[in-house]
BARO-137010 format. One record per residue (C-alpha): x, y, z; residue number from 0. Coordinates in nm, 4 decimals, always signed. Layout:
residues N
<node <X, Y, Z>, NUM> ...
END
This chain:
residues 326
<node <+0.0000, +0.0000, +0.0000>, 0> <node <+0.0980, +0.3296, -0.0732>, 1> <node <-0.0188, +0.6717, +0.0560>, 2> <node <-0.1279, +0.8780, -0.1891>, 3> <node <-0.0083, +1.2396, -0.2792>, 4> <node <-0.1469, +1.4815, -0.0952>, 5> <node <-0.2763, +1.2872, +0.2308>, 6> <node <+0.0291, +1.3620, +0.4567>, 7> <node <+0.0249, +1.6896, +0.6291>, 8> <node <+0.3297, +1.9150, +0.4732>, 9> <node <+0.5076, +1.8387, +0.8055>, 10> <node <+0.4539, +1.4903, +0.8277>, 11> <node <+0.5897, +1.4634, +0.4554>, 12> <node <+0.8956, +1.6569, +0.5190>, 13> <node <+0.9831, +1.4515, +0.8326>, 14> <node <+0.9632, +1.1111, +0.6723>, 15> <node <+1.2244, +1.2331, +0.3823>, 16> <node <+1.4638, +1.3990, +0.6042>, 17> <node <+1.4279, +1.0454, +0.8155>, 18> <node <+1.5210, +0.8321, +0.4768>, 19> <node <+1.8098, +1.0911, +0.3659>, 20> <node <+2.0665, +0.9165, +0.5508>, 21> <node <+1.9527, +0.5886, +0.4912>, 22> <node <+1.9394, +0.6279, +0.0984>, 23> <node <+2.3269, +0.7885, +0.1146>, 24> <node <+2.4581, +0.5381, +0.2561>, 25> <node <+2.2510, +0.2442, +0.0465>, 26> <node <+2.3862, +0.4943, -0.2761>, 27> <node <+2.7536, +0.4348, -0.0584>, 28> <node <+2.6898, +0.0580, -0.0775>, 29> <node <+2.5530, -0.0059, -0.3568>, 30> <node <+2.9405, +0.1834, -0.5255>, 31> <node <+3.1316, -0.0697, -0.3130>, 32> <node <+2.9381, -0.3464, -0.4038>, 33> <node <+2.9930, -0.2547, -0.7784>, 34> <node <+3.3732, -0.2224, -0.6908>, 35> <node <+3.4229, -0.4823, -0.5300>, 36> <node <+3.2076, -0.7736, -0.6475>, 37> <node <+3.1131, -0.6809, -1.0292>, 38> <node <+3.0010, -0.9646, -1.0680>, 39> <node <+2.7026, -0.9154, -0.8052>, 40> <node <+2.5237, -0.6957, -1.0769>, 41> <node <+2.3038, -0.9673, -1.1873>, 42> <node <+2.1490, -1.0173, -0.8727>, 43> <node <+2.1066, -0.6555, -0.7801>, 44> <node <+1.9176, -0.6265, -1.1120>, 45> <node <+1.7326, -0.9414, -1.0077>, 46> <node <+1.6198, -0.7833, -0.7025>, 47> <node <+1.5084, -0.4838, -0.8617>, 48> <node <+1.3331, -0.6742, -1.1194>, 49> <node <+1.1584, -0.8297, -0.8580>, 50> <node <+1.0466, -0.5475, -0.6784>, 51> <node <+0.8758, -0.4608, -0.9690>, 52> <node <+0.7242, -0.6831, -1.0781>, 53> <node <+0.5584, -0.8272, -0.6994>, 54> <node <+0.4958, -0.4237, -0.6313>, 55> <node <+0.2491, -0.3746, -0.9668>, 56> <node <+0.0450, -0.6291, -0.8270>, 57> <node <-0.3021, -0.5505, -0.7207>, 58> <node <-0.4109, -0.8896, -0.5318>, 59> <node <-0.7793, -0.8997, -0.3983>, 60> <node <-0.7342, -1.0541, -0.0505>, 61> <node <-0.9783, -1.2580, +0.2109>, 62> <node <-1.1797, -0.9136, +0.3660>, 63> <node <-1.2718, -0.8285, -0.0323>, 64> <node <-1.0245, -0.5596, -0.0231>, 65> <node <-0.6593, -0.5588, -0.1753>, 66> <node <-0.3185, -0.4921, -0.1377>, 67> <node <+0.0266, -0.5155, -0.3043>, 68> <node <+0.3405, -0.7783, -0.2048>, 69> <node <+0.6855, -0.5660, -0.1959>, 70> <node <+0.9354, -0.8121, -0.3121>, 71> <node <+1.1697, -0.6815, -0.0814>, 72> <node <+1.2721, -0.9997, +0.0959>, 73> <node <+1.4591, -1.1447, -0.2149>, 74> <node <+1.6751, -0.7871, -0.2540>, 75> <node <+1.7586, -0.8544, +0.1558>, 76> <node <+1.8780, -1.1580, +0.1700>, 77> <node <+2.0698, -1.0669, -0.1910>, 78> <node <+2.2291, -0.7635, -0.1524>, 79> <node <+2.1069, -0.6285, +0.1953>, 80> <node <+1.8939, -0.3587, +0.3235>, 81> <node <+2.1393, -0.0756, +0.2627>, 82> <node <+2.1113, -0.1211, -0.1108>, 83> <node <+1.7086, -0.2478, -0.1268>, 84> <node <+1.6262, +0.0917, -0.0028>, 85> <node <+1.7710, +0.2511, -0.3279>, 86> <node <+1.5432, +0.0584, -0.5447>, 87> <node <+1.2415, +0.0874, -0.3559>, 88> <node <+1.3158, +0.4516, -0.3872>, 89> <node <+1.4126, +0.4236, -0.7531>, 90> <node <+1.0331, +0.1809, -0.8223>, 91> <node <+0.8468, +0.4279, -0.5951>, 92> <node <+0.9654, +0.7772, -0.8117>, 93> <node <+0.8405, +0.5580, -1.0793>, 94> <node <+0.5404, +0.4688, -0.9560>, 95> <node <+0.4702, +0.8321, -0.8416>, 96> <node <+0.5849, +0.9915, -1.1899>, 97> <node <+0.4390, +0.7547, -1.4604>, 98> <node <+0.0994, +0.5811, -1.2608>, 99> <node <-0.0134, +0.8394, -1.0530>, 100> <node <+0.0700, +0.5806, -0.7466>, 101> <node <+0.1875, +0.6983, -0.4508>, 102> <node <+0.3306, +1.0379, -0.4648>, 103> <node <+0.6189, +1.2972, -0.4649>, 104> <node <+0.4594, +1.4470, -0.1245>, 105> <node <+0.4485, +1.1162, +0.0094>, 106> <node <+0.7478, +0.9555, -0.1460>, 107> <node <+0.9481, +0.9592, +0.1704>, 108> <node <+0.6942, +0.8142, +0.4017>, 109> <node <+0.6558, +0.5370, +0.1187>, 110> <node <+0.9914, +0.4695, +0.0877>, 111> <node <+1.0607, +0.4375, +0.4480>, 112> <node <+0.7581, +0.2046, +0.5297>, 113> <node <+0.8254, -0.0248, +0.1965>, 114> <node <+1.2058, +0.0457, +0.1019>, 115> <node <+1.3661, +0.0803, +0.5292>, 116> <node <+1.1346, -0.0263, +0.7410>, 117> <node <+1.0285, -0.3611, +0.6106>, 118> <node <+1.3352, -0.4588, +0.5001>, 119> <node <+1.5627, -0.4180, +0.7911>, 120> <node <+1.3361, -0.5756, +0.9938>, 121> <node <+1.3575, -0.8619, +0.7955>, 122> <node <+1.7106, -0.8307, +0.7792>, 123> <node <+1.7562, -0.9056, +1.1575>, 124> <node <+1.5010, -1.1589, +1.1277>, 125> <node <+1.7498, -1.3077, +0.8500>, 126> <node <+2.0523, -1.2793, +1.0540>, 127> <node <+1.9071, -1.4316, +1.3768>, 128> <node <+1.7822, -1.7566, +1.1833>, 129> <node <+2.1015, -1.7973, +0.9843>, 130> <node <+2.3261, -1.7492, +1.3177>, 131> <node <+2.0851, -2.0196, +1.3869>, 132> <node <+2.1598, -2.2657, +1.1182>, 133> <node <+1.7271, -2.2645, +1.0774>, 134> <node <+1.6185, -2.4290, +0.7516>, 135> <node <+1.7217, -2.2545, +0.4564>, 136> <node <+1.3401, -2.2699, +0.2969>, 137> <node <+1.2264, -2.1343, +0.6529>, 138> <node <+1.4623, -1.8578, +0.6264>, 139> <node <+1.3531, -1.7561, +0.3013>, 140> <node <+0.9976, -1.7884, +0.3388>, 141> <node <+0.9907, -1.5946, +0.7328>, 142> <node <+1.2248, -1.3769, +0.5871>, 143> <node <+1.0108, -1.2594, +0.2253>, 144> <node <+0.6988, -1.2444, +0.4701>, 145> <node <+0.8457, -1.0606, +0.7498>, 146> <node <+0.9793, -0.7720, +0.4537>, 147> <node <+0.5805, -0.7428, +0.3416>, 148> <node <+0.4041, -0.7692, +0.6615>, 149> <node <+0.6409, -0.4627, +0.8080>, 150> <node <+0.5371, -0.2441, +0.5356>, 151> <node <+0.2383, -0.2776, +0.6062>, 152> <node <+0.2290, -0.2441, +0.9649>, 153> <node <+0.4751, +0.0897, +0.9252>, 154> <node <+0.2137, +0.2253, +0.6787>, 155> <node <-0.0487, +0.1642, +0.9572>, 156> <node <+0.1823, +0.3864, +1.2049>, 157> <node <+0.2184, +0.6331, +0.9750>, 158> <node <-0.1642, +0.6869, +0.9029>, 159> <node <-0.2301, +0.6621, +1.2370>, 160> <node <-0.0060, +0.9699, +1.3595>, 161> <node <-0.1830, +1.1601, +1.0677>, 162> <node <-0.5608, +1.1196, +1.2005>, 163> <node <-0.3870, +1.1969, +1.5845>, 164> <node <-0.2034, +1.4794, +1.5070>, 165> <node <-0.4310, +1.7032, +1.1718>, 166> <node <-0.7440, +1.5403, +1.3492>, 167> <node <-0.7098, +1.4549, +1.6985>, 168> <node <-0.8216, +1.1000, +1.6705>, 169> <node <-0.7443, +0.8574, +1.9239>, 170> <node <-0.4199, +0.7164, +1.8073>, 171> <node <-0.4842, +0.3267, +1.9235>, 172> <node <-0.7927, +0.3471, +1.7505>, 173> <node <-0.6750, +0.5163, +1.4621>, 174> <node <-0.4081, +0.2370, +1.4381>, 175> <node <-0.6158, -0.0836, +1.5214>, 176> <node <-0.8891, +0.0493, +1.2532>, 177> <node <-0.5646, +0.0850, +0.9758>, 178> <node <-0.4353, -0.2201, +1.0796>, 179> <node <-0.7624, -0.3910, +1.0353>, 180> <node <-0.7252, -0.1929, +0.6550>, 181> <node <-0.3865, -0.2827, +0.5685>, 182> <node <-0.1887, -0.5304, +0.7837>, 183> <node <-0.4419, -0.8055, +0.8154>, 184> <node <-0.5603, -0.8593, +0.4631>, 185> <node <-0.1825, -0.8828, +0.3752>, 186> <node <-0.1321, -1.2049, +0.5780>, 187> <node <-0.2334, -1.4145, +0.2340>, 188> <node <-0.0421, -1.2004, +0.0273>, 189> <node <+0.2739, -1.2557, +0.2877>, 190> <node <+0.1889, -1.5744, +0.2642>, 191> <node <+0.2496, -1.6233, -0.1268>, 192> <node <+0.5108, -1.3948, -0.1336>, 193> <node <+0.7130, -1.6027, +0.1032>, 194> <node <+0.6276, -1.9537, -0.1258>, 195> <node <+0.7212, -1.7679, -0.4260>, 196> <node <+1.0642, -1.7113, -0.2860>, 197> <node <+1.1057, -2.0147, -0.1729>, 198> <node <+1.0546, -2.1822, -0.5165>, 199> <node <+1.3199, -1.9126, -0.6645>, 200> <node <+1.5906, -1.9781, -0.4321>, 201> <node <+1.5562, -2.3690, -0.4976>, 202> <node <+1.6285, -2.3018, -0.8347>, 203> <node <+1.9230, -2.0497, -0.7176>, 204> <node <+2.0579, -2.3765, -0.5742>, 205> <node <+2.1125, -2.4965, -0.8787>, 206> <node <+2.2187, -2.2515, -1.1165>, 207> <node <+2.4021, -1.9901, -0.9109>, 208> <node <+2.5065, -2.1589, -0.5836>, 209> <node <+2.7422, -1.9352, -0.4839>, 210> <node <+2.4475, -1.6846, -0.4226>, 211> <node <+2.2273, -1.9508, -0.2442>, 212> <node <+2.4833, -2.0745, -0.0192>, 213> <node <+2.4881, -1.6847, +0.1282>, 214> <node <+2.0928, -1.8219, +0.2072>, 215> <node <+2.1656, -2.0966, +0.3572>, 216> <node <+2.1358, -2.3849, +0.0715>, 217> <node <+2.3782, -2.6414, +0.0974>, 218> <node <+2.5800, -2.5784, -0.2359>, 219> <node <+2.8903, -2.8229, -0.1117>, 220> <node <+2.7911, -3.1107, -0.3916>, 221> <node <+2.8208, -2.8272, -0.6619>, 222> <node <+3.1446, -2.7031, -0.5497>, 223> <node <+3.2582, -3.0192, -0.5876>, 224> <node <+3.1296, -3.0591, -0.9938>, 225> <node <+3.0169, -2.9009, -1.2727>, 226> <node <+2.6572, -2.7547, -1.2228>, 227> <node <+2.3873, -2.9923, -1.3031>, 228> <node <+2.6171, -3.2588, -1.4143>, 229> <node <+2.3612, -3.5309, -1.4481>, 230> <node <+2.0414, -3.5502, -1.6148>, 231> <node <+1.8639, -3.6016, -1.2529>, 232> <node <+2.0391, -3.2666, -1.1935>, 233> <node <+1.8895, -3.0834, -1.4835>, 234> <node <+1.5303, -3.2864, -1.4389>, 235> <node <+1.4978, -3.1311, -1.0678>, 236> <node <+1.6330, -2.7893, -1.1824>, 237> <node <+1.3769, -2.7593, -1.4975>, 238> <node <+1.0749, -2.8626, -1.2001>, 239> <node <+1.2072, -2.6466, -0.9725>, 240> <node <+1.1834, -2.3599, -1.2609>, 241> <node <+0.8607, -2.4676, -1.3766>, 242> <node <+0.7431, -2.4440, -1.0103>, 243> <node <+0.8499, -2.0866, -0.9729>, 244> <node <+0.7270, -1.9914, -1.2942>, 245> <node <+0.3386, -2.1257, -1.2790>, 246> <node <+0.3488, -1.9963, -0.9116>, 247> <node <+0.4436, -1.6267, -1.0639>, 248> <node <+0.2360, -1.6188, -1.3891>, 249> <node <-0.0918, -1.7625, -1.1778>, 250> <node <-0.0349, -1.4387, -0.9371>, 251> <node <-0.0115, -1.2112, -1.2337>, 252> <node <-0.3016, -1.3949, -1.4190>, 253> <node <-0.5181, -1.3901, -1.1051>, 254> <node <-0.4555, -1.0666, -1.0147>, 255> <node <-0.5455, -0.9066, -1.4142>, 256> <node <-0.8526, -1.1059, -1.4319>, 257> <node <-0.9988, -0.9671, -1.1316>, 258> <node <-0.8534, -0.6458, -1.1802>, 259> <node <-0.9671, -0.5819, -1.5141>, 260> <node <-1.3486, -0.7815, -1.4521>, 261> <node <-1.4649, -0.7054, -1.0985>, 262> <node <-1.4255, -0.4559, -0.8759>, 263> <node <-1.3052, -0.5460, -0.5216>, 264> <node <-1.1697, -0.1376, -0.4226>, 265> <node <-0.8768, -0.1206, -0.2506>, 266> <node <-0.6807, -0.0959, +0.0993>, 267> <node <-0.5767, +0.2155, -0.0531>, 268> <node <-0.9041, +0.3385, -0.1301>, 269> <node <-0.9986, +0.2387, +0.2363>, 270> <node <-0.7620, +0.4007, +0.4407>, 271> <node <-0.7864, +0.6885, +0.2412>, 272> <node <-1.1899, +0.7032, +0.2828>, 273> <node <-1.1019, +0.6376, +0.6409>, 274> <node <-0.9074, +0.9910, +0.6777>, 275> <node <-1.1893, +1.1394, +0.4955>, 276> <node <-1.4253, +1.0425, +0.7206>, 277> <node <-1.2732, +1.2538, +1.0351>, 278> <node <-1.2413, +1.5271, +0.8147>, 279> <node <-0.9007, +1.5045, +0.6683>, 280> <node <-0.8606, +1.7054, +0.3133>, 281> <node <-0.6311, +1.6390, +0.0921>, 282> <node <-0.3828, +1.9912, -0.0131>, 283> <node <-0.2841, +1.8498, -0.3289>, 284> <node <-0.3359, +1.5655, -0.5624>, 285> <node <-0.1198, +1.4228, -0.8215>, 286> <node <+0.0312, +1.5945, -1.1339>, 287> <node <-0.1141, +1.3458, -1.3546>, 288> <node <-0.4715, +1.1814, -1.3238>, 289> <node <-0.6011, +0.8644, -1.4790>, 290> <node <-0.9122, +0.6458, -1.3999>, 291> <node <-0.9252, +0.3160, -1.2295>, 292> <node <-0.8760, +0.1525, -1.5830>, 293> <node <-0.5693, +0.3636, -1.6828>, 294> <node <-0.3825, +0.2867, -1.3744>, 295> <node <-0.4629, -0.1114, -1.3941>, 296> <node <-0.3416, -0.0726, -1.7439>, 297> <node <-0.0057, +0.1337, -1.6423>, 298> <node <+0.0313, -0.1713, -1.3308>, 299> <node <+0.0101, -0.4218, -1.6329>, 300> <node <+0.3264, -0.1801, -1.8025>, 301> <node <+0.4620, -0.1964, -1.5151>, 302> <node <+0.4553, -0.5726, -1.4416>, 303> <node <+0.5566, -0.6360, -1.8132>, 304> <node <+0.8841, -0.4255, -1.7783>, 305> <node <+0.9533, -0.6197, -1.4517>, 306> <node <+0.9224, -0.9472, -1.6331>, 307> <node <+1.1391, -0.8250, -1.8950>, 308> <node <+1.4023, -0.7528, -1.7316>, 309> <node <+1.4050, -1.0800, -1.5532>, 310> <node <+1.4132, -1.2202, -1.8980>, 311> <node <+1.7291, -0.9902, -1.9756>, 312> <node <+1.8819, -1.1478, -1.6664>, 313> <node <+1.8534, -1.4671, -1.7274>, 314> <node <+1.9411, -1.4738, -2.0818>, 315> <node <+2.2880, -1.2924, -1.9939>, 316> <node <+2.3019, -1.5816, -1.7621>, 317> <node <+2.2413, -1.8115, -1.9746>, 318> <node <+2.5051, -1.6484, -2.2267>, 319> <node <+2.7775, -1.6350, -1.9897>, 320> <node <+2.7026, -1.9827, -1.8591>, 321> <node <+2.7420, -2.1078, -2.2559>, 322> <node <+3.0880, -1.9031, -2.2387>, 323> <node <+3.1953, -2.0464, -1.9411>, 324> <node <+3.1746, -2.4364, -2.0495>, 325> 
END
């Protein structure tokens, strides 16, 4: 979820950017080593990005017949930490705000710190505390992809919150129990698929680039010890483990079109917003560019195909440096 332009108070806006300035200098700061150090860590930064982008365009009707996005944050964690993740939440949320009329310029720092700091550093202690712990690697992944989206969403709820106590004196635990009601609870499914998705991704990492799934957790040894996917039982569990991921991915996107394009279910956007209304909160400004419910499903649908495309860039040049390699 993201709030909208115009729905923080000018001081609450200009608070939550000067809180993610420091965070997004030194994420820029990492993000330079990283490229000078490991070059060859590129891939995966893009893959997290690409992820991010894809898992944000999605509008996903959930159990209380509202709906809600998944973040994609947990994979960029666990790949290339929270430092950097914040960077291209902030890079997919100016996007969102220029080109879809989602989210906001006024709001872009209260977004970015609920979806691209908040949620992600929580889940990157979560991460550290169950890999000091030798946990499963699949529990790991999956706790750690939920924990990224349920955060958001619970920051988000915070954040509204202090808006209805402070522009309209409403009482703040029942401002917050009434947004968490909105937001928080009708992403527990979404968490929830999220976390599977991963889960079926870094299986296949396994496999292909094990020297980014052993920082997760997989055991990797046999593959250090021969040629990836040497046999053909190798390559047979690698192609289902691909398949897997893939029909888990397209059936979210596919699910989520249909029912955004044929019935209307609103939004957990649409309700907290309508919630602020209701004691009396005005917007001051709305966004530069307008569209109807129909032009912003169809920009989500641009924005999911880009995602997918660069995934496909990805794994080509994968592919291609693979074929170089043997």
């Amino acid at each position: 979820m993201h709030i909208m332009e115009g729905f923080l108070p000018l001081e609450w806006a200009v608070f939550w950017t000067i809180v993610c300035v420091p965070f997004l200098i030194l994420g820029i700061k990492a993000m330079r080593k990283l490229f000078a150090e490991h070059p060859e860590k590129k891939l995966s930064l893009a893959l997290s990005g690409a992820f991010i982008v894809i898992l944000s365009s999605l509008k996903i009707p959930s159990v209380t017949g509202s709906s809600s996005h998944p973040t994609g944050t947990g994979m960029g964690v666990m790949l290339s930490g929270p430092w950097i993740t914040a960077v291209i939440c902030t890079i997919v949320l100016l996007f969102q705000g220029m080109f879809m009329a989602h989210g906001g310029f006024t709001t872009l720092g209260a977004n970015v710190f609920s979806m691209g700091i908040s949620g992600p550093f929580v889940a990157w202690l979560v991460f550290r505390a169950l890999r000091q712990r030798n946990v499963n690697a699949s529990v790991t992944v999956f706790t750690t992809a939920a924990t990224a989206n349920m955060v958001t969403y619970l920051v988000t709820s915070l954040q509204l919150a202090l808006v209805a106590v402070t522009a309209n004196g409403a009482s703040f635990i029942d401002a917050y129990i009434t947004f968490f009601g909105i937001f928080a609870v009708t992403q527990i499914p979404i968490a929830i698929a999220e976390g599977v998705l991963m889960v079926f991704f870094f299986k296949y990492l396994t496999d292909v680039r094990p020297e980014l799934a052993k920082d997760v957790g997989y055991d990797t040894s046999v593959r250090q010890t021969r040629s990836i996917l040497d046999t053909d039982e190798d390559k047979r569990k690698s192609r289902v483990m691909l398949m897997c991921f893939v029909a888990a991915l397209v059936a979210i996107i596919v699910f989520v079109y249909i029912t955004t394009f044929f019935f209307d279910f609103g939004g957990s956007d649409d309700a907290g917003s309508e919630f602020l209304e209701g004691l009396g909160h005005e917007t001051w400004t709305g966004n530069l560019i307008e569209f109807g419910d129909f032009g912003i499903s169809v920009l989500f649908l641009l924005q999911t195909t880009v995602g997918i495309a660069i995934l496909a860039a990805i794994y080509y040049i994968y592919l291609k440096n693979k074929h170089a390699r043997e």
